[in-house]
NUKOLGU-451660 format. One line per field, with one value per residue (C-alpha): x, y, z. Coordinates in Angstrom, 1 decimal, always signed. Layout:
c1 = [X:...]
c2 = [Y:...]
c3 = [Z:...]
END
This chain:
c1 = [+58.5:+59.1:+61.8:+61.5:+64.1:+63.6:+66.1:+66.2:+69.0:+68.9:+71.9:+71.4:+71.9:+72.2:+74.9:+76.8:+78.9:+77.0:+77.3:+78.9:+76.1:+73.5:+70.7:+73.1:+74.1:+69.9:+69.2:+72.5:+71.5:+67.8:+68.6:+71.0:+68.1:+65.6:+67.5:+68.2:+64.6:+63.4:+60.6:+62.2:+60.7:+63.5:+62.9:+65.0:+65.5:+63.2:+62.7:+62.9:+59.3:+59.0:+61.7:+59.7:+56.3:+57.6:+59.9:+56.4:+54.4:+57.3:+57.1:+53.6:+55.2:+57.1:+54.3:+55.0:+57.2:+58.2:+61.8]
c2 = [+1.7:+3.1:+2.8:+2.8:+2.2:+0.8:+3.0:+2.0:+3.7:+2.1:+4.2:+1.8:-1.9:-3.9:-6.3:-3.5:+0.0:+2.8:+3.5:+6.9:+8.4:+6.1:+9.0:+11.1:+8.3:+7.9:+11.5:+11.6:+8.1:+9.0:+12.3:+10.7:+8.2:+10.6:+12.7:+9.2:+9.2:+6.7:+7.2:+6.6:+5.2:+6.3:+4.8:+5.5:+3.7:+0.8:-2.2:-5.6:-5.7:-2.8:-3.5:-6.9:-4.7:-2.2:-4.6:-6.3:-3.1:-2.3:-5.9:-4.4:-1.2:-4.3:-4.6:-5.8:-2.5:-1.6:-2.3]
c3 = [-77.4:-73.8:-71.6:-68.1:-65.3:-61.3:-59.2:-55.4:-53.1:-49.5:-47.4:-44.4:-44.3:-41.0:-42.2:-43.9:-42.8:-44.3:-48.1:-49.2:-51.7:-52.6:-52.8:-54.7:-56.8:-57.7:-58.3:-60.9:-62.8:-62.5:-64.0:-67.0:-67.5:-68.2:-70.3:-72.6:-73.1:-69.7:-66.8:-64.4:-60.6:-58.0:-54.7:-51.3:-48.4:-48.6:-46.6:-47.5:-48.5:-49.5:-52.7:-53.0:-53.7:-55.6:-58.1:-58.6:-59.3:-61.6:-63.2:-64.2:-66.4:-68.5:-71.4:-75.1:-76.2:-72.8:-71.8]
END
């Protein structure tokens, strides 16, 4: 079985005041991730479509075995 784990940290929303840390909060839960035994994909600052294309690329990792 492999685990892998989707990580996007966006630090700039138009309908929202900036967020404190997301990029630190990604690199820290990316980093506790891996050492629980994940892959981890850690994505920053993404556009709408962007997320869209990269939760369906990830979609792709999810085989039988793969959580």
């Amino acid at each position: 079985t492999d685990k892998v784990a989707l990580l996007i940290g966006n630090l700039n929303y138009n309908y929202h005041p900036g967020l404190m840390a997301p990029t630190m909060d990604v690199h820290e839960l990316a980093n506790l991730l891996q050492q629980l035994g994940f892959r981890v994909v850690s994505l920053l600052d993404l556009t709408l479509q962007e997320m869209q294309a990269a939760i369906d690329k990830f979609l792709q990792l999810l085989d039988r075995g793969v959580y």
